[in-house]
PyMOL commands that place a pseudoatom at each C-alpha (Angstrom):
pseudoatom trace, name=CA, resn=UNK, resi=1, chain=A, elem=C, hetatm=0, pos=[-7.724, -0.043, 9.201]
pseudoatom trace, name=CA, resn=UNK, resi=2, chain=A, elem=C, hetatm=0, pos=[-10.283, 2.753, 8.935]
pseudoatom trace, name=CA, resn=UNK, resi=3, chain=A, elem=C, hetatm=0, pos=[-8.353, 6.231, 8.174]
pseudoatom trace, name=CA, resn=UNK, resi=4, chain=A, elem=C, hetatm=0, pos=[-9.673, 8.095, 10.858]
pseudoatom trace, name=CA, resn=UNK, resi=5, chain=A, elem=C, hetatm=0, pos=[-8.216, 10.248, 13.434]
pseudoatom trace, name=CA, resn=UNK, resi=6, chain=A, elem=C, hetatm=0, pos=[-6.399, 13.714, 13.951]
pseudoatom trace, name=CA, resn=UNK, resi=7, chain=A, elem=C, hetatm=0, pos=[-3.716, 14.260, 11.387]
pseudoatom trace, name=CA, resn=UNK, resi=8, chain=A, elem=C, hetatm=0, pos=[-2.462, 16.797, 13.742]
pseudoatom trace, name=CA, resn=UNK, resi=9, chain=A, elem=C, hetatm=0, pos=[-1.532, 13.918, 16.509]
pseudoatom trace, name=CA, resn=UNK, resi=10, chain=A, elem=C, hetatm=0, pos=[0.147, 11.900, 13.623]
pseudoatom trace, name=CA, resn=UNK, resi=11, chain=A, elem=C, hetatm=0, pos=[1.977, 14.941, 11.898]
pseudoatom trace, name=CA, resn=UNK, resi=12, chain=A, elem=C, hetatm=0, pos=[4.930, 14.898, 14.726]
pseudoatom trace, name=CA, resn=UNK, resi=13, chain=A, elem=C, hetatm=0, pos=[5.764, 11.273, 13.472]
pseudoatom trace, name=CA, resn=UNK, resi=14, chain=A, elem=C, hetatm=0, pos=[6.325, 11.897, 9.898]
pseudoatom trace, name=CA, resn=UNK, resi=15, chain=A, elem=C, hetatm=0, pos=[10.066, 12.007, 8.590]
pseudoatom trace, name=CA, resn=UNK, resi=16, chain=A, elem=C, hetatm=0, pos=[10.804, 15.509, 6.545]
pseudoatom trace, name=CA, resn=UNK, resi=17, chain=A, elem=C, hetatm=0, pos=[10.074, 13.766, 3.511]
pseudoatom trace, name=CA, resn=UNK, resi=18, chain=A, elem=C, hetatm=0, pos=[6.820, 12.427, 4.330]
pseudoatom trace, name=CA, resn=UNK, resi=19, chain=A, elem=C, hetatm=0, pos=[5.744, 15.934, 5.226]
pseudoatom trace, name=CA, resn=UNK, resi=20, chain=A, elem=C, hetatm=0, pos=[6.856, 17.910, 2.160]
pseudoatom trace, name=CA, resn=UNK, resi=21, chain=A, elem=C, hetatm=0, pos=[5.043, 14.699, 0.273]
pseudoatom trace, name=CA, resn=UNK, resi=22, chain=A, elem=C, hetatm=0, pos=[1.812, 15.240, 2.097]
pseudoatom trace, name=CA, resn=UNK, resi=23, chain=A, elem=C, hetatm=0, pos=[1.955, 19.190, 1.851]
pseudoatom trace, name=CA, resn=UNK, resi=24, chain=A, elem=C, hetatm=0, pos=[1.595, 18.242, -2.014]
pseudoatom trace, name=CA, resn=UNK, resi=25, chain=A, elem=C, hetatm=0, pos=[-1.603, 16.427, -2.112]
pseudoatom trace, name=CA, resn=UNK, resi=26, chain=A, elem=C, hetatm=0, pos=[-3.851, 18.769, -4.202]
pseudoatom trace, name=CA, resn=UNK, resi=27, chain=A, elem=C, hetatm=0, pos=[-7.157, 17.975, -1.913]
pseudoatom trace, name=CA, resn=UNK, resi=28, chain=A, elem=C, hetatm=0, pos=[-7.291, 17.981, 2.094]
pseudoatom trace, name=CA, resn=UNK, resi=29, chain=A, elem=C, hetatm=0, pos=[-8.954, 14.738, 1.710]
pseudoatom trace, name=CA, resn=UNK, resi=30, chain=A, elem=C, hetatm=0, pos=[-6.333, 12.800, 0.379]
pseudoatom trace, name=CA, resn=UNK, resi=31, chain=A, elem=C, hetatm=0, pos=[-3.685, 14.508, 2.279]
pseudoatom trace, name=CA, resn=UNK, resi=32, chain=A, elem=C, hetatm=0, pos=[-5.339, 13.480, 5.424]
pseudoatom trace, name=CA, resn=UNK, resi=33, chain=A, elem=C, hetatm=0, pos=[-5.320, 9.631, 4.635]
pseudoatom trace, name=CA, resn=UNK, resi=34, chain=A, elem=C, hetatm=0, pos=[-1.954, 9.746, 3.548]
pseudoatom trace, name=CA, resn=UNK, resi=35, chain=A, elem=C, hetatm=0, pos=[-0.919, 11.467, 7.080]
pseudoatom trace, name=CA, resn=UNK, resi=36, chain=A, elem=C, hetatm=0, pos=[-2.908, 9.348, 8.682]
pseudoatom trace, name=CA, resn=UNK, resi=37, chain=A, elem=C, hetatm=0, pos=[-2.095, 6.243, 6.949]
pseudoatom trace, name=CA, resn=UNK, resi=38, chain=A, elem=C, hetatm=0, pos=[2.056, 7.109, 7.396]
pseudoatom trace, name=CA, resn=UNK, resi=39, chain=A, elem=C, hetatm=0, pos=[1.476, 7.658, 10.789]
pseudoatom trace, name=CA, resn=UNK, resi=40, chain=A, elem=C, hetatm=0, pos=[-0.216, 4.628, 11.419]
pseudoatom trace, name=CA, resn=UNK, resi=41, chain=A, elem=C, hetatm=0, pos=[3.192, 3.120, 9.814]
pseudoatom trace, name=CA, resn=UNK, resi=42, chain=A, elem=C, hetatm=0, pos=[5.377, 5.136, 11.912]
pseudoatom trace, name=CA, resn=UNK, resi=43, chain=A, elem=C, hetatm=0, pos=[3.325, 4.227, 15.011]
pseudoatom trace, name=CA, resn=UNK, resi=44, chain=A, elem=C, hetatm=0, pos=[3.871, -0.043, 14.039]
pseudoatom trace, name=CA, resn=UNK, resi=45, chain=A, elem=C, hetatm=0, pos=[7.518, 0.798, 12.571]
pseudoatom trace, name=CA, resn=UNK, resi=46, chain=A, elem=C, hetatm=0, pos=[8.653, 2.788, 15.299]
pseudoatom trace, name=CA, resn=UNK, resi=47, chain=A, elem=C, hetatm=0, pos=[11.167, 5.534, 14.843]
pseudoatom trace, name=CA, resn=UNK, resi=48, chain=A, elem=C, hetatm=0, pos=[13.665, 4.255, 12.117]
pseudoatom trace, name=CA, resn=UNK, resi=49, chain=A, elem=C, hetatm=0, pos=[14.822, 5.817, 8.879]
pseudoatom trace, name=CA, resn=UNK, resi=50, chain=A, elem=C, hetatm=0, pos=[12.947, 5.521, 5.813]
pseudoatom trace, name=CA, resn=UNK, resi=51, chain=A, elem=C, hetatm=0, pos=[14.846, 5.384, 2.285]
pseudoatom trace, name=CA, resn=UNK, resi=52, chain=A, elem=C, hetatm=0, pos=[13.970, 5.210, -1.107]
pseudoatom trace, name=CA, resn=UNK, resi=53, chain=A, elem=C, hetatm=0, pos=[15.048, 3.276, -3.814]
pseudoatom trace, name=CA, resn=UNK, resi=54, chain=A, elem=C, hetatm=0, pos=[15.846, 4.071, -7.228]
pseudoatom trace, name=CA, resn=UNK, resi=55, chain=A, elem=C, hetatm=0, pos=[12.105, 4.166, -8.600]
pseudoatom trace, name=CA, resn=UNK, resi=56, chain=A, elem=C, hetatm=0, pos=[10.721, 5.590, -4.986]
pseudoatom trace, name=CA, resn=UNK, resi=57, chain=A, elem=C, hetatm=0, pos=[9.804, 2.276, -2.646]
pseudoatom trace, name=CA, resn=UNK, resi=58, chain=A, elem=C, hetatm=0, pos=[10.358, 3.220, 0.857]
pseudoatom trace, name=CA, resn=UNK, resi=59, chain=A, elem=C, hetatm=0, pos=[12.524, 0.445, 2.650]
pseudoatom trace, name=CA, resn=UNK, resi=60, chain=A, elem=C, hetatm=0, pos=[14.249, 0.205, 6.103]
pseudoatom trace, name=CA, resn=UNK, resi=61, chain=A, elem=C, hetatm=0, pos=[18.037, -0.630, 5.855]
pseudoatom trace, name=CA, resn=UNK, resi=62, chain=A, elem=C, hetatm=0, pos=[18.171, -4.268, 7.322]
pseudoatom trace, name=CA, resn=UNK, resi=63, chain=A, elem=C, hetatm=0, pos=[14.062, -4.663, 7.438]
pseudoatom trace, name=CA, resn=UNK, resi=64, chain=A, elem=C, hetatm=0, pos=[11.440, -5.389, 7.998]
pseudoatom trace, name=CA, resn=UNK, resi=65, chain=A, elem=C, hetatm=0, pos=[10.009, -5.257, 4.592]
pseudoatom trace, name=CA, resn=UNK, resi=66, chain=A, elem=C, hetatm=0, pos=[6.798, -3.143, 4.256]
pseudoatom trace, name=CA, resn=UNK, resi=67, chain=A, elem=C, hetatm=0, pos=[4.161, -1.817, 2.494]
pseudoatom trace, name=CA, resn=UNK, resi=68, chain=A, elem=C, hetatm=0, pos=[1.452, 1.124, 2.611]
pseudoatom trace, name=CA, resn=UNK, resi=69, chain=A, elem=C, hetatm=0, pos=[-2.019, 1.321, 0.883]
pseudoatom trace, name=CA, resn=UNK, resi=70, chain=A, elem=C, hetatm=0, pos=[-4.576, 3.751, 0.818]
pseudoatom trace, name=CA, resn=UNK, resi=71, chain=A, elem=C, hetatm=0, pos=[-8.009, 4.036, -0.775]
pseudoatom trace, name=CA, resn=UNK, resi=72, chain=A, elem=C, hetatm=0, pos=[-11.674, 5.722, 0.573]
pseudoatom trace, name=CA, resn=UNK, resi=73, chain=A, elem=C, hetatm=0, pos=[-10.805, 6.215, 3.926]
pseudoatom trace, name=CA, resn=UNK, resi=74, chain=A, elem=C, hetatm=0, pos=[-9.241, 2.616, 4.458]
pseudoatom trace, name=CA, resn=UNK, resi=75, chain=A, elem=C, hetatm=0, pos=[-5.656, 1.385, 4.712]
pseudoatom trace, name=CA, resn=UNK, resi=76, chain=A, elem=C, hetatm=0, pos=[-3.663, -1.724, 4.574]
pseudoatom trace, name=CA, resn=UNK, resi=77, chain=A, elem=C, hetatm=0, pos=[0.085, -1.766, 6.003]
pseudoatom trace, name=CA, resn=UNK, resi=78, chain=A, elem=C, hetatm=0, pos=[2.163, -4.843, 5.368]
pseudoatom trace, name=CA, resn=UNK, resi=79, chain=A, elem=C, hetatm=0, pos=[4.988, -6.092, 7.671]
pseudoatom trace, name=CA, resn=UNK, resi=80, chain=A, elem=C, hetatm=0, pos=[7.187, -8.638, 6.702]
pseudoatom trace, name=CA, resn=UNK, resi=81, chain=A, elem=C, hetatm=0, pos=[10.638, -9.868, 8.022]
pseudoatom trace, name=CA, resn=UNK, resi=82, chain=A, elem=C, hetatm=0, pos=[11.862, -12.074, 5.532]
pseudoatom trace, name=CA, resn=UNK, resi=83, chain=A, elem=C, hetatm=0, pos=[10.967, -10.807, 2.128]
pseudoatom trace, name=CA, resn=UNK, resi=84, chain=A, elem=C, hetatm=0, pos=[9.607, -7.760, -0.063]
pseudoatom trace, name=CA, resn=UNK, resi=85, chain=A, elem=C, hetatm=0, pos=[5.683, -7.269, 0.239]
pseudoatom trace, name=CA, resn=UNK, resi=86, chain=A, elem=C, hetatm=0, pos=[3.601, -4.841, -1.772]
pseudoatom trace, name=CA, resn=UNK, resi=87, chain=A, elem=C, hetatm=0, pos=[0.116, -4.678, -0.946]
pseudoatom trace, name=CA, resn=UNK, resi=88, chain=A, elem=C, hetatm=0, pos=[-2.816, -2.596, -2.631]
pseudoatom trace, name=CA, resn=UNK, resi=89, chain=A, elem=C, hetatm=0, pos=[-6.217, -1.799, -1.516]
pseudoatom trace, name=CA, resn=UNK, resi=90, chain=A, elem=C, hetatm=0, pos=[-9.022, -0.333, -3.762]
pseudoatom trace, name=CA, resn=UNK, resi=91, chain=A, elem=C, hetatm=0, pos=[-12.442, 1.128, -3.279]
pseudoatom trace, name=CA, resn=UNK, resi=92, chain=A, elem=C, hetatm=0, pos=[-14.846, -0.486, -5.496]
pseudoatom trace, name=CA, resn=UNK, resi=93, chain=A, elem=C, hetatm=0, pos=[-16.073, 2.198, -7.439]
pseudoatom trace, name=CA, resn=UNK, resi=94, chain=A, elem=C, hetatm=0, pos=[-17.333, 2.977, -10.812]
pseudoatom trace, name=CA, resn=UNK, resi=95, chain=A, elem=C, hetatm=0, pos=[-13.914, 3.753, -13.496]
pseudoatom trace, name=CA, resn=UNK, resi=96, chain=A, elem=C, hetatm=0, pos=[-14.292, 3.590, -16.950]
pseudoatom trace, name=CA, resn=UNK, resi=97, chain=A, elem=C, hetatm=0, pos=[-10.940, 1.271, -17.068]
pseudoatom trace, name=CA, resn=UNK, resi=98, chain=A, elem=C, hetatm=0, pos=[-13.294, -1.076, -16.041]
pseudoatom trace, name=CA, resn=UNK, resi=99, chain=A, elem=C, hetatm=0, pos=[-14.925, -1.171, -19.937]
pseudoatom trace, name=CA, resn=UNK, resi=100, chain=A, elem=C, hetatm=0, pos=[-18.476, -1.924, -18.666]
pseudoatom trace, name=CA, resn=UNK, resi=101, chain=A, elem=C, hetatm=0, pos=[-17.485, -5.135, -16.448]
pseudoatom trace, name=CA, resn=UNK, resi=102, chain=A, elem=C, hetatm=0, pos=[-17.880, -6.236, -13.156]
pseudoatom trace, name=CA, resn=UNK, resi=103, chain=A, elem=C, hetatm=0, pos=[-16.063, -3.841, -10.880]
pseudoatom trace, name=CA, resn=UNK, resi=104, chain=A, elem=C, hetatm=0, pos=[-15.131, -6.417, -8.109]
pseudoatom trace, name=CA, resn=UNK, resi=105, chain=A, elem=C, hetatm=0, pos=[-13.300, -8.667, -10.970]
pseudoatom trace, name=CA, resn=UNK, resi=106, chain=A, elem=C, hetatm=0, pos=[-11.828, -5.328, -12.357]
pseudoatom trace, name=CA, resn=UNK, resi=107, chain=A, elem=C, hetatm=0, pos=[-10.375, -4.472, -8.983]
pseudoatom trace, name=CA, resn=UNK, resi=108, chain=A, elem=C, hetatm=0, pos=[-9.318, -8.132, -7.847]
pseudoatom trace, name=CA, resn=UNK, resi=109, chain=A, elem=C, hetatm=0, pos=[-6.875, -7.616, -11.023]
pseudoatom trace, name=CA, resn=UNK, resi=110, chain=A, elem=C, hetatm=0, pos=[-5.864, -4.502, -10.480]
pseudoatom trace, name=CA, resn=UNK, resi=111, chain=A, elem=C, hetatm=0, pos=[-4.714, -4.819, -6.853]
pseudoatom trace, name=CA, resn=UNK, resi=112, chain=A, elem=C, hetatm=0, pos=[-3.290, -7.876, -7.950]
pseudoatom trace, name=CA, resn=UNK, resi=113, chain=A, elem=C, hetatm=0, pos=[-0.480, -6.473, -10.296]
pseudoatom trace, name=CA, resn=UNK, resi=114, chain=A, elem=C, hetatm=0, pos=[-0.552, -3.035, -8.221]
pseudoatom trace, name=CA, resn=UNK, resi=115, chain=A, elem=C, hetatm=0, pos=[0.796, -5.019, -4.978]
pseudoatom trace, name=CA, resn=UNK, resi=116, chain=A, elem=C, hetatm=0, pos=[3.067, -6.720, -7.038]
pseudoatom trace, name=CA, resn=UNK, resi=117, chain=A, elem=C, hetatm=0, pos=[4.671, -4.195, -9.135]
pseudoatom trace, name=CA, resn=UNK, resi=118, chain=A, elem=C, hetatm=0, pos=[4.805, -2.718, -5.415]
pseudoatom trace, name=CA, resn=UNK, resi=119, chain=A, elem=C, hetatm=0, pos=[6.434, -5.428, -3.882]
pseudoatom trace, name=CA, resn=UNK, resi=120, chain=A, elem=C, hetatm=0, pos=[9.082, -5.474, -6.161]
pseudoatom trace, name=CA, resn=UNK, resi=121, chain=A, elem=C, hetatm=0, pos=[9.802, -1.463, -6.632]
pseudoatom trace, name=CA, resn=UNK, resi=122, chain=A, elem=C, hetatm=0, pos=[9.139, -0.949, -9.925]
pseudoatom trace, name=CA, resn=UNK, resi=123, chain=A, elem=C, hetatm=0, pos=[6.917, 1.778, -11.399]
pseudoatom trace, name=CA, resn=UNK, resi=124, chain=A, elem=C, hetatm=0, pos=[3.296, 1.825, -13.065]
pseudoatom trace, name=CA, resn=UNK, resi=125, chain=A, elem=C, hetatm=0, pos=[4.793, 1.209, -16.726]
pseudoatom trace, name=CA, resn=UNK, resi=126, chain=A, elem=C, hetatm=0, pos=[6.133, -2.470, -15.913]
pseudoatom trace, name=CA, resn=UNK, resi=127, chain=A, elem=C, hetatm=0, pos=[3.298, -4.052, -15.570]
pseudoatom trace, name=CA, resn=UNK, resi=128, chain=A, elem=C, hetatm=0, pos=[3.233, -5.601, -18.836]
pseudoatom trace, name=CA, resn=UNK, resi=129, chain=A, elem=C, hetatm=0, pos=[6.188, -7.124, -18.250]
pseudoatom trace, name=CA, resn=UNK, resi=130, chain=A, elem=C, hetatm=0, pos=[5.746, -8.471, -14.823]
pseudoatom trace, name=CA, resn=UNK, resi=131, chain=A, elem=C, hetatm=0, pos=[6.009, -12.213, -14.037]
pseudoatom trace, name=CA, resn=UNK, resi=132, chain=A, elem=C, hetatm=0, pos=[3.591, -13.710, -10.873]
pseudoatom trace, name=CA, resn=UNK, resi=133, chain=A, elem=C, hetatm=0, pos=[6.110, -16.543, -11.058]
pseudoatom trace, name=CA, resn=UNK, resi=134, chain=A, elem=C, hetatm=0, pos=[7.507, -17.002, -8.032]
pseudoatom trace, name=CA, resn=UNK, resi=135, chain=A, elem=C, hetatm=0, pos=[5.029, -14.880, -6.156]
pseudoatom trace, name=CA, resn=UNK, resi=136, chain=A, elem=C, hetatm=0, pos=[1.858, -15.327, -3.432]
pseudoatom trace, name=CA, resn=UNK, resi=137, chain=A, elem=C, hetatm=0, pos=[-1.065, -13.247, -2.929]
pseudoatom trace, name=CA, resn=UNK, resi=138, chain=A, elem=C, hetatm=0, pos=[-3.649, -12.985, -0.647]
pseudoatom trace, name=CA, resn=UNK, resi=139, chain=A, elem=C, hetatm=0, pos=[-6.974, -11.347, -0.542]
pseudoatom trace, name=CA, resn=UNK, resi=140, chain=A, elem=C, hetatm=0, pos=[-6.913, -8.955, 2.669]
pseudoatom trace, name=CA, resn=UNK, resi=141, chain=A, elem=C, hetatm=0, pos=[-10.139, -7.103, 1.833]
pseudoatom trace, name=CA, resn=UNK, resi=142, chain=A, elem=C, hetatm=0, pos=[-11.855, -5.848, 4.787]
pseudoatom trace, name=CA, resn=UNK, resi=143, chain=A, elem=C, hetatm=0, pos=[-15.432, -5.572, 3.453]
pseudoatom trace, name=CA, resn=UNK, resi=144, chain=A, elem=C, hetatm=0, pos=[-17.268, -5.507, 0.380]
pseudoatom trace, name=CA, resn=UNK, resi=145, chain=A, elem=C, hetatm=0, pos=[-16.590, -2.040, -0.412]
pseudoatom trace, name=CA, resn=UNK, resi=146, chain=A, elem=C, hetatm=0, pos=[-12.818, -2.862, -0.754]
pseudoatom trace, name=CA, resn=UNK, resi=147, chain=A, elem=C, hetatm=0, pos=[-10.802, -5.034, -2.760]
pseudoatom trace, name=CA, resn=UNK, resi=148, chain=A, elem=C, hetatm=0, pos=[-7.150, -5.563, -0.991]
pseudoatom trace, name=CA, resn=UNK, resi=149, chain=A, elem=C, hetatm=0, pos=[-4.409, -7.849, -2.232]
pseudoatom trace, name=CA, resn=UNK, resi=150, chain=A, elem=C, hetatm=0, pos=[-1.259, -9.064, -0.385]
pseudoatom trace, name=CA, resn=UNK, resi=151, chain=A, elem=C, hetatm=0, pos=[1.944, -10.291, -3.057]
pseudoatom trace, name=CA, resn=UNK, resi=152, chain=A, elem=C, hetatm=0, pos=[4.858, -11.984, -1.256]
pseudoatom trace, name=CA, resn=UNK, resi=153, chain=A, elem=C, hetatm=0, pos=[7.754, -14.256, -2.471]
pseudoatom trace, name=CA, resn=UNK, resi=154, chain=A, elem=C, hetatm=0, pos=[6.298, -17.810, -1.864]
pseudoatom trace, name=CA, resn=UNK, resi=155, chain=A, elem=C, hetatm=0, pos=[7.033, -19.656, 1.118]
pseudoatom trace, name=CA, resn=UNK, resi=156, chain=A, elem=C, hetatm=0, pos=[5.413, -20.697, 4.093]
pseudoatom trace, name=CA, resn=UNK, resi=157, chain=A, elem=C, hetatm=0, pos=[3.347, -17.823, 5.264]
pseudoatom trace, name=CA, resn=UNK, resi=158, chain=A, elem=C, hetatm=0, pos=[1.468, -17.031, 8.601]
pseudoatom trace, name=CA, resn=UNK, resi=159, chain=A, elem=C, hetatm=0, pos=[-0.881, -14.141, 7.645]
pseudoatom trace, name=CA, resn=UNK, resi=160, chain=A, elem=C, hetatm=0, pos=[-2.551, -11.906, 10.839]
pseudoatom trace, name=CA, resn=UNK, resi=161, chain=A, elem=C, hetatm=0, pos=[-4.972, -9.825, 10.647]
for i in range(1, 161): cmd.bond("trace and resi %d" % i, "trace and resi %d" % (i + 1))
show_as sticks, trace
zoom trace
């Protein structure tokens, strides 16, 4: 969904937490989408408590599962009720990470592990060490500017839109 919108009409809906987190972003810009992308959360969650676990993932005692991602003004919220999600979206953009290749492939790969080391709560550092086994993912890009991946346990999945 396209981050747009007042932040001020979504700021109500944020927990504590999610307020002192957005009163740290360092540019307007990005605290914006992240206001507007929790509160687009809060507004399909409803009003339930948000924890974190050990290494920071937000979860809701007893479910659903879910996942936030935000990138250039887009975001991508996954809901699940029967397992952990992580999800990551990207703008396609020029990063020297990318060692002179093509970007899309760059970014396919990155979301890839980032929605996966999501889904399962750990941090950044673990990617090395993180099996697919065991794992689905979709692509749930909404355009060619964006690259957006989907990891779920595997099973049989109905994916909306």
């Amino acid at each position: 969904m396209p981050l747009e919108g007042d932040p001020a009409e979504l700021w109500p809906l944020l927990s504590e937490d999610e307020r002192a987190r957005a009163d740290r972003f360092r540019f307007e810009s990005d605290r914006r989408h992240y206001i507007n992308a929790r509160g687009s959360l809060r507004r399909v969650l409803g009003d339930v408590r948000i924890e974190y676990g050990p290494k920071g993932k937000p979860f809701v005692r007893g479910g659903p599962h879910f996942n936030v991602s935000h990138s250039g003004g887009m975001a991508l919220i996954a809901i699940c009720e029967k397992s952990e999600v992580g999800v990551d979206i990207e703008l396609v953009r020029d990063t020297p990470l990318a060692n002179g290749g093509d970007l899309r492939e760059f970014f396919e790969r990155w979301t890839r592990m980032e929605a996966l080391v999501k889904a399962i709560g750990e941090g950044l550092g673990v990617r090395e060490s993180v099996s697919e086994a065991g794992w689905s993912f979709f692509d749930v890009s909404p355009g060619a500017e964006f690259v957006g991946t989907l990891a779920v346990k595997e099973g049989d999945w109905i994916i909306r839109f």
